[in-house]
PDB file of the backbone (N, CA, C, O) and the ligand in Angstrom, with CONECT records:
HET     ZN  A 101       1
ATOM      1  N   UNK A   1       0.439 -19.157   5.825  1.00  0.00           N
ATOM      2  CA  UNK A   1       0.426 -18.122   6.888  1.00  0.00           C
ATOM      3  C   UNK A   1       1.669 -17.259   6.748  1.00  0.00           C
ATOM      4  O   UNK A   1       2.838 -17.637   6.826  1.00  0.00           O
ATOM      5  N   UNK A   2       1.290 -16.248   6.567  1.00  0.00           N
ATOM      6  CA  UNK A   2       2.500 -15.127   6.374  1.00  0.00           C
ATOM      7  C   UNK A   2       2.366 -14.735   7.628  1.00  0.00           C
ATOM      8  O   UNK A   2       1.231 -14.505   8.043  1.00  0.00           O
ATOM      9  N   UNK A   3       3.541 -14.574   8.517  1.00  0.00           N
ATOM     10  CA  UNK A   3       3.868 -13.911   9.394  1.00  0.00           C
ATOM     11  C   UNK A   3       5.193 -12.905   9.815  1.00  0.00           C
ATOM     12  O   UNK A   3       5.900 -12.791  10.816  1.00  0.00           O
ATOM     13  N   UNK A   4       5.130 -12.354   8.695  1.00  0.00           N
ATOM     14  CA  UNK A   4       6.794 -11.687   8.463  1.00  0.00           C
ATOM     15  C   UNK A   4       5.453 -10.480   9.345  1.00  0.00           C
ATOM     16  O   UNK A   4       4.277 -10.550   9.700  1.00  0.00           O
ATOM     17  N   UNK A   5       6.785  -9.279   9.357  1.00  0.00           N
ATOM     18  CA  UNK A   5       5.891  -7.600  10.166  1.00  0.00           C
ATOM     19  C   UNK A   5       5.311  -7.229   9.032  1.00  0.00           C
ATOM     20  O   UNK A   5       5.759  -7.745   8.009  1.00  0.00           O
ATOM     21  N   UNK A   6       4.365  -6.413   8.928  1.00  0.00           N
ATOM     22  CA  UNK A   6       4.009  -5.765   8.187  1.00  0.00           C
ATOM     23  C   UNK A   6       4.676  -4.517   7.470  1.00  0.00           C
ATOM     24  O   UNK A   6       5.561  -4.032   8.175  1.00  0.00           O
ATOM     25  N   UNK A   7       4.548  -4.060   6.619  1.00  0.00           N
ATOM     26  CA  UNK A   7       5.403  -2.994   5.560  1.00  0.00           C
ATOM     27  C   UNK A   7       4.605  -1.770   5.589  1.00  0.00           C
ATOM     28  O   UNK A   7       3.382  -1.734   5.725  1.00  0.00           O
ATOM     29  N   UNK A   8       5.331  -0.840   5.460  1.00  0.00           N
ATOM     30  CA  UNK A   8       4.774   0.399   4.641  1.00  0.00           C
ATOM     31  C   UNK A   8       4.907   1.046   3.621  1.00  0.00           C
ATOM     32  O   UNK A   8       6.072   1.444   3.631  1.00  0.00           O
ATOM     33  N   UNK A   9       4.136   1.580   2.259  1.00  0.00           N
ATOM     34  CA  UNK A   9       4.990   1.705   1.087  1.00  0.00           C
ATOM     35  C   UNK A   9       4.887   2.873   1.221  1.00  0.00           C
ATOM     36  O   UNK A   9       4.352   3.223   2.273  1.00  0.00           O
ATOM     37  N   UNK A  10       5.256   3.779   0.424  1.00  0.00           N
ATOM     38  CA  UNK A  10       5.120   4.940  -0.164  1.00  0.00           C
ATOM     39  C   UNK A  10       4.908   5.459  -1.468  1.00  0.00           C
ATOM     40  O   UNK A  10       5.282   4.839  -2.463  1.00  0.00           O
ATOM     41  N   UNK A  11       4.209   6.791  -1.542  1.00  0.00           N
ATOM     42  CA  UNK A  11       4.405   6.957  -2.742  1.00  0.00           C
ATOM     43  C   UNK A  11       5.525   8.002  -3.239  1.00  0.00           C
ATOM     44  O   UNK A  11       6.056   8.753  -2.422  1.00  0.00           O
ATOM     45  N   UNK A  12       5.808   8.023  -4.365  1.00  0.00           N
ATOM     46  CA  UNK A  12       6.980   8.589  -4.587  1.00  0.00           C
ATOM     47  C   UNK A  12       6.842  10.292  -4.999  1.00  0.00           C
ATOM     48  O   UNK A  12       7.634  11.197  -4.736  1.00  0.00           O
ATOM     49  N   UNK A  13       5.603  10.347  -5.700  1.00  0.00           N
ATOM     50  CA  UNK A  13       5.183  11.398  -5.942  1.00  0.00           C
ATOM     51  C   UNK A  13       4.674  12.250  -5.347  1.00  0.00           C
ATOM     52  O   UNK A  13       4.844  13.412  -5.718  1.00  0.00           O
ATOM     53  N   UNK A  14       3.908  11.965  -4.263  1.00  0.00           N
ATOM     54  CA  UNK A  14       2.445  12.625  -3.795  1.00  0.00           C
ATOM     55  C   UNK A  14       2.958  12.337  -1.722  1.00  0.00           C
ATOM     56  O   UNK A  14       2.500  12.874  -0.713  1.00  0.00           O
ATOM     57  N   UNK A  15       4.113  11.212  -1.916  1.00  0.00           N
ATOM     58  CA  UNK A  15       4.181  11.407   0.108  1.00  0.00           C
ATOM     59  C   UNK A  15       3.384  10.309   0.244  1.00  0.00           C
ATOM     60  O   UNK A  15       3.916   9.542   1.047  1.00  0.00           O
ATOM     61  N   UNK A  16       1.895   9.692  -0.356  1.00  0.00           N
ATOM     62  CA  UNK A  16       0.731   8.750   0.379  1.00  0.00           C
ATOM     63  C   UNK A  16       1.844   7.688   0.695  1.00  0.00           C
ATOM     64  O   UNK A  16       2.739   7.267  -0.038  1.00  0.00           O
ATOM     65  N   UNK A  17       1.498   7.342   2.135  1.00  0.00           N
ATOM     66  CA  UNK A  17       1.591   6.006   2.844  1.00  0.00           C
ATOM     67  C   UNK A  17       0.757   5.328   3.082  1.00  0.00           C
ATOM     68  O   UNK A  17      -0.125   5.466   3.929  1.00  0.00           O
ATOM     69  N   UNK A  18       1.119   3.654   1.608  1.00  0.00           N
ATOM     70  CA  UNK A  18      -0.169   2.586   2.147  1.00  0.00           C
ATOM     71  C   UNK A  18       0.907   1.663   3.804  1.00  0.00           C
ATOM     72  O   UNK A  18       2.067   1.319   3.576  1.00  0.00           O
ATOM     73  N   UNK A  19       0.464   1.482   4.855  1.00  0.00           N
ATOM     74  CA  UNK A  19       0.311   0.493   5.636  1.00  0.00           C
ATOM     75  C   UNK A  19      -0.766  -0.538   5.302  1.00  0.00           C
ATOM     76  O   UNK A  19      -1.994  -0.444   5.279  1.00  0.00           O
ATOM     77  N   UNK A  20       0.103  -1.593   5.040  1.00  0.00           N
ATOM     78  CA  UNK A  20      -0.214  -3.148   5.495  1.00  0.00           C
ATOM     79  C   UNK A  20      -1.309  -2.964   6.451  1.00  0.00           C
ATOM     80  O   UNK A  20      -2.496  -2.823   6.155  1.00  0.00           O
ATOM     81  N   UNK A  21      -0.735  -2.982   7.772  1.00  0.00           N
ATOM     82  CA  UNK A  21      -1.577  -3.142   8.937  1.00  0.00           C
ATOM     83  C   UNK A  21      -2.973  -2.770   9.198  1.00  0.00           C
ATOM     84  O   UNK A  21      -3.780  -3.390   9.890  1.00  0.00           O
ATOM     85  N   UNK A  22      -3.201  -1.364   8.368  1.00  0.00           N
ATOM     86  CA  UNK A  22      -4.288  -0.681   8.190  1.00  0.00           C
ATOM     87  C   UNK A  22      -5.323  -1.025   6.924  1.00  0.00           C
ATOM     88  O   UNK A  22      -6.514  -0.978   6.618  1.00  0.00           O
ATOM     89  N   UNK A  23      -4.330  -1.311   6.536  1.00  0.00           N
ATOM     90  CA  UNK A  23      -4.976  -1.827   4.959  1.00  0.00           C
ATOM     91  C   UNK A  23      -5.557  -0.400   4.136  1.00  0.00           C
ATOM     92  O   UNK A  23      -5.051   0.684   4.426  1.00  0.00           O
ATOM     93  N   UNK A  24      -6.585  -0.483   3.156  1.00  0.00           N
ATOM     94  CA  UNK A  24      -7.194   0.945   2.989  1.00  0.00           C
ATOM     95  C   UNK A  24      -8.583   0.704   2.685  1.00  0.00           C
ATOM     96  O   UNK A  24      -9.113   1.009   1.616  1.00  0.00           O
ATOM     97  N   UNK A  25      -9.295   0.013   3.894  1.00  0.00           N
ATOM     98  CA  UNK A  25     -10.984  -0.089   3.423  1.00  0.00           C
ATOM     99  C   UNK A  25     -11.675   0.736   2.848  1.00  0.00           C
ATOM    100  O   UNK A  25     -12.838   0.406   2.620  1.00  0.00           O
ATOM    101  N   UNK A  26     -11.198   2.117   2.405  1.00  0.00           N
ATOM    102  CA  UNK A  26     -12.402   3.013   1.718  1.00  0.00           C
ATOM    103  C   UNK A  26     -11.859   2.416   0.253  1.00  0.00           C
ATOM    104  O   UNK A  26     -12.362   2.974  -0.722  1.00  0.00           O
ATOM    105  N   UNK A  27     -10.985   1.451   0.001  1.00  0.00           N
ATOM    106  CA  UNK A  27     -10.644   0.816  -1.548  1.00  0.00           C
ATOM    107  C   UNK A  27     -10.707  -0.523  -1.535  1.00  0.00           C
ATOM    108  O   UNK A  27     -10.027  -1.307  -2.197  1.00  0.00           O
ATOM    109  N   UNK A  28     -11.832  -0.831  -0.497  1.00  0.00           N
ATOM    110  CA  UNK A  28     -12.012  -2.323  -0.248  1.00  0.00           C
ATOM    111  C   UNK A  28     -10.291  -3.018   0.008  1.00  0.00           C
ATOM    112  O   UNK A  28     -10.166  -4.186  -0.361  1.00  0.00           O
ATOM    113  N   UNK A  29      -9.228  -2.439   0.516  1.00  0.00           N
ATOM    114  CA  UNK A  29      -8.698  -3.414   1.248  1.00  0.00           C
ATOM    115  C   UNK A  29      -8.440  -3.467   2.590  1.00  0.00           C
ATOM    116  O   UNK A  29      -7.936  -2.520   3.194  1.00  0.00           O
ATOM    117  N   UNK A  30      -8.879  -4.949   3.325  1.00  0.00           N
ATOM    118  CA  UNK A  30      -8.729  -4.550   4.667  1.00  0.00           C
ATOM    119  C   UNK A  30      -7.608  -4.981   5.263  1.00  0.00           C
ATOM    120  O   UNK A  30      -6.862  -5.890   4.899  1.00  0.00           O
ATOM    121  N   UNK A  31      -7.499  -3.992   6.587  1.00  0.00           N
ATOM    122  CA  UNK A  31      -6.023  -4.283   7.444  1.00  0.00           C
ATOM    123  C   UNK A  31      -5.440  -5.621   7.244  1.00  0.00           C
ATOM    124  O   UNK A  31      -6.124  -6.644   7.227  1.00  0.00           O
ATOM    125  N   UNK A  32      -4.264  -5.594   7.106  1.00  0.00           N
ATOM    126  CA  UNK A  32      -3.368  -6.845   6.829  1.00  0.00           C
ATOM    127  C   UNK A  32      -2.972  -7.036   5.775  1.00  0.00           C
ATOM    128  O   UNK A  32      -1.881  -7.556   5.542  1.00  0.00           O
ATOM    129  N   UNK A  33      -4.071  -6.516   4.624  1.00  0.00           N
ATOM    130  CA  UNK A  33      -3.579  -6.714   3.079  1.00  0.00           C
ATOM    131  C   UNK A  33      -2.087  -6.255   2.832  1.00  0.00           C
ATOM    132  O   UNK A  33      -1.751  -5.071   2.835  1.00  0.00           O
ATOM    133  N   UNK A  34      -0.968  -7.631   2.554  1.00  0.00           N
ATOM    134  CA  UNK A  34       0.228  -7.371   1.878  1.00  0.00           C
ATOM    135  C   UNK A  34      -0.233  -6.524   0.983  1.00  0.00           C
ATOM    136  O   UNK A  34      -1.350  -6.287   0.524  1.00  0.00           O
ATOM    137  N   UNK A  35       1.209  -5.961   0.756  1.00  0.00           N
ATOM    138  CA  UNK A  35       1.377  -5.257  -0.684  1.00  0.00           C
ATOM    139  C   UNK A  35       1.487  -6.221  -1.568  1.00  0.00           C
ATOM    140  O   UNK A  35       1.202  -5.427  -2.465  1.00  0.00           O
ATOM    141  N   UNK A  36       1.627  -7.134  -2.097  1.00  0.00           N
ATOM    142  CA  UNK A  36       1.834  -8.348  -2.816  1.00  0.00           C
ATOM    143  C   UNK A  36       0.461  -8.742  -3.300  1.00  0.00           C
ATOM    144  O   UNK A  36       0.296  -9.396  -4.330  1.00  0.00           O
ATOM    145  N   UNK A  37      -0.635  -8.275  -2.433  1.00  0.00           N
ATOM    146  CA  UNK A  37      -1.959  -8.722  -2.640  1.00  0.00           C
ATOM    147  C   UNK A  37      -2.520  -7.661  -2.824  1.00  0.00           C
ATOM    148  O   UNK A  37      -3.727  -7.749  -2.604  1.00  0.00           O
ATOM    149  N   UNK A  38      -2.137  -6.533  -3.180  1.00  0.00           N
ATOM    150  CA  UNK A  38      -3.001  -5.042  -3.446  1.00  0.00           C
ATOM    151  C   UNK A  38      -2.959  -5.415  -5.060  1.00  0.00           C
ATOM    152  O   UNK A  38      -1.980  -5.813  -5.692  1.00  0.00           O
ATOM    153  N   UNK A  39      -4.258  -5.180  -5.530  1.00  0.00           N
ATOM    154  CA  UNK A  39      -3.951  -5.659  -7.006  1.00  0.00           C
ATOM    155  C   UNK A  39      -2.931  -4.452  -7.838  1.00  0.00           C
ATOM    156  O   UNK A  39      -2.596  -3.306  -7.539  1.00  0.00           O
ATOM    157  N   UNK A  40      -2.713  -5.135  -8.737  1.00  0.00           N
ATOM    158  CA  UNK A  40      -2.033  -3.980  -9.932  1.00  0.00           C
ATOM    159  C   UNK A  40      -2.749  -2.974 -10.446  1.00  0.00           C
ATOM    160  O   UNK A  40      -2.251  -1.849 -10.483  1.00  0.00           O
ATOM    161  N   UNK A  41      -4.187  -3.242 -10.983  1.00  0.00           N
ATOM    162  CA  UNK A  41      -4.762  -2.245 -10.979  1.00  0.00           C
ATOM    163  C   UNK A  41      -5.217  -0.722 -10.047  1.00  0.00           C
ATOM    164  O   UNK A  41      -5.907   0.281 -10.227  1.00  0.00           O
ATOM    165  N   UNK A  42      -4.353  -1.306  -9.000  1.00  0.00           N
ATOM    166  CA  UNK A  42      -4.970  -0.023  -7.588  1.00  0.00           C
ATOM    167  C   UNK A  42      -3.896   0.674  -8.260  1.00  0.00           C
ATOM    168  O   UNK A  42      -2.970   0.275  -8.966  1.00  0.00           O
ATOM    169  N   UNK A  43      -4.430   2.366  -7.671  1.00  0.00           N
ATOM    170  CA  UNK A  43      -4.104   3.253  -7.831  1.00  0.00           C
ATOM    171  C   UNK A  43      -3.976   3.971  -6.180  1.00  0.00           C
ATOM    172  O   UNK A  43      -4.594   3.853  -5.121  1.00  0.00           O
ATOM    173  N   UNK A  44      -2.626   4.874  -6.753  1.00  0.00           N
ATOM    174  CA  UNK A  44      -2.953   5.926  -5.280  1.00  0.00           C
ATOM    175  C   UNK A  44      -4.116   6.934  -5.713  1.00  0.00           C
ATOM    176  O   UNK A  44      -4.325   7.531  -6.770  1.00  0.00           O
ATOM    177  N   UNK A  45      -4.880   6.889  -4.328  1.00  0.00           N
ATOM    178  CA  UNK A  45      -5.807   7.503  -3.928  1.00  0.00           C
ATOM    179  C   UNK A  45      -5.802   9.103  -4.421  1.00  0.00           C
ATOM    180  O   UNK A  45      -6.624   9.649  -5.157  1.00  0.00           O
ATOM    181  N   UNK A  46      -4.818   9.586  -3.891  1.00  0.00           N
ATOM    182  CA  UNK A  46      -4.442  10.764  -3.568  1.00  0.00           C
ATOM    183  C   UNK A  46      -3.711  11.744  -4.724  1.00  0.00           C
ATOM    184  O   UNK A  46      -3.677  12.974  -4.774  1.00  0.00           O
ATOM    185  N   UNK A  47      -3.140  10.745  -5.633  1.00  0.00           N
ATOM    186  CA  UNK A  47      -2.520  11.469  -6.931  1.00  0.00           C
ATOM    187  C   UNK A  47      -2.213  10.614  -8.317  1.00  0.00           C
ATOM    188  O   UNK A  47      -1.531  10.979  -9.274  1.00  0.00           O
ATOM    189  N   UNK A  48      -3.202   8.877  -8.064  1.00  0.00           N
ATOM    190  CA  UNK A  48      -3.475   8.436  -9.720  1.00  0.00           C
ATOM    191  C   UNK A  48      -2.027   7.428  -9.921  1.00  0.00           C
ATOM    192  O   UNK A  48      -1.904   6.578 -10.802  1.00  0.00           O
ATOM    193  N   UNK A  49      -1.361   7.647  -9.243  1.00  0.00           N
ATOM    194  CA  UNK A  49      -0.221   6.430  -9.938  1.00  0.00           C
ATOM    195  C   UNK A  49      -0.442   5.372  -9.231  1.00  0.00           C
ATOM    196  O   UNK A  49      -1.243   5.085  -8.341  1.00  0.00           O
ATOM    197  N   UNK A  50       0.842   4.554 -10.053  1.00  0.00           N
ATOM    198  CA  UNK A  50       0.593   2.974 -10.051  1.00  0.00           C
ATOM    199  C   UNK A  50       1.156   2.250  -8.861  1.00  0.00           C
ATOM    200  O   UNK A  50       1.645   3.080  -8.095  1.00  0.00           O
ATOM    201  N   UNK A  51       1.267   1.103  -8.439  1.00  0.00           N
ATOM    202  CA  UNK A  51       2.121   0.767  -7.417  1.00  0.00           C
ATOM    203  C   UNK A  51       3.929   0.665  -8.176  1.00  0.00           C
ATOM    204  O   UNK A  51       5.008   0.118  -7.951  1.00  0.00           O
ATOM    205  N   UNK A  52       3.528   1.246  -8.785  1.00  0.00           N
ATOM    206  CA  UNK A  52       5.265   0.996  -9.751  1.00  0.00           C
ATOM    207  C   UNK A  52       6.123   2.495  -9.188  1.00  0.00           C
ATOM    208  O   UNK A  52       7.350   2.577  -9.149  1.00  0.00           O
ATOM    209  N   UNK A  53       5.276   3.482  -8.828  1.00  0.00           N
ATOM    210  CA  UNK A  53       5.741   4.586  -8.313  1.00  0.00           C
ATOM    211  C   UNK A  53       5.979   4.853  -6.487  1.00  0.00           C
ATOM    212  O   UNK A  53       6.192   5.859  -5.810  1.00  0.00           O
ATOM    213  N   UNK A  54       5.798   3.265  -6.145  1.00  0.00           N
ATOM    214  CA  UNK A  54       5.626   3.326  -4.964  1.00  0.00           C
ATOM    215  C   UNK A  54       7.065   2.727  -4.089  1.00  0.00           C
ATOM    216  O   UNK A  54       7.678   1.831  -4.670  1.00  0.00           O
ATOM    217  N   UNK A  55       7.597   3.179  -2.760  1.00  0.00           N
ATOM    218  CA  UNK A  55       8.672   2.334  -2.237  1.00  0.00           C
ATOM    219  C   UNK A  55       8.687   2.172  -1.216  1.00  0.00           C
ATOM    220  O   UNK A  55       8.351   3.076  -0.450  1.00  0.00           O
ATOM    221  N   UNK A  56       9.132   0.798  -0.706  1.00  0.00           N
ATOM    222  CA  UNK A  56       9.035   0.216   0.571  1.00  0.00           C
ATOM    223  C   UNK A  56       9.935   1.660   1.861  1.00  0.00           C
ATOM    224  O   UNK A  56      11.021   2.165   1.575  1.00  0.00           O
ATOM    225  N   UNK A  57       9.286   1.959   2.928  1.00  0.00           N
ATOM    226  CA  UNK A  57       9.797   2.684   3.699  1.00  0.00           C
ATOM    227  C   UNK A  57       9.432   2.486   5.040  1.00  0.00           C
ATOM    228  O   UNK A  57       8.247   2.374   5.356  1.00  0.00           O
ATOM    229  N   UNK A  58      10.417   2.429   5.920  1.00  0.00           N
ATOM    230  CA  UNK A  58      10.520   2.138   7.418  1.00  0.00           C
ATOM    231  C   UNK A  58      10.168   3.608   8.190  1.00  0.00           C
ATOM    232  O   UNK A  58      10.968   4.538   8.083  1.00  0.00           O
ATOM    233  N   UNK A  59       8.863   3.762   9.007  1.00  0.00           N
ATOM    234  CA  UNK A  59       8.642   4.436   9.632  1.00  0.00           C
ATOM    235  C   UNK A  59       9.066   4.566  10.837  1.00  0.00           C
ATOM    236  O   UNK A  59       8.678   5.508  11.528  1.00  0.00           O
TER     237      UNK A  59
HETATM  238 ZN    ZN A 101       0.503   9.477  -4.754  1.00  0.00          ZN2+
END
């Protein structure tokens, strides 16, 4: 049971914010999905990069 808060990443290129909390069901992941559990293969939606272009950010 993970119960740390949930995160928000960013992307570095493009601005997209994945939230945890929300998850991103139109990419089959649902609310709650850590970032830890978003596979490697996901991509941002919005402009094609990797989670390697992405950084943890406090809203
Ligand atoms: Zn992007």
């Amino acid at each position: 049971m993970n119960d740390s808060p949930y995160r928000s990443w960013m992307c570095v290129v493009c601005g997209f914010v994945y939230d945890e909390a929300a998850g991103l069901p139109d990419d089959g992941l649902p609310p709650g999905t850590r970032w830890e559990e978003v596979p490697e293969t996901w991509t941002c939606p919005d402009c094609g990069v990797t989670k390697d272009d992405f950084e943890m950010v406090t809203l």
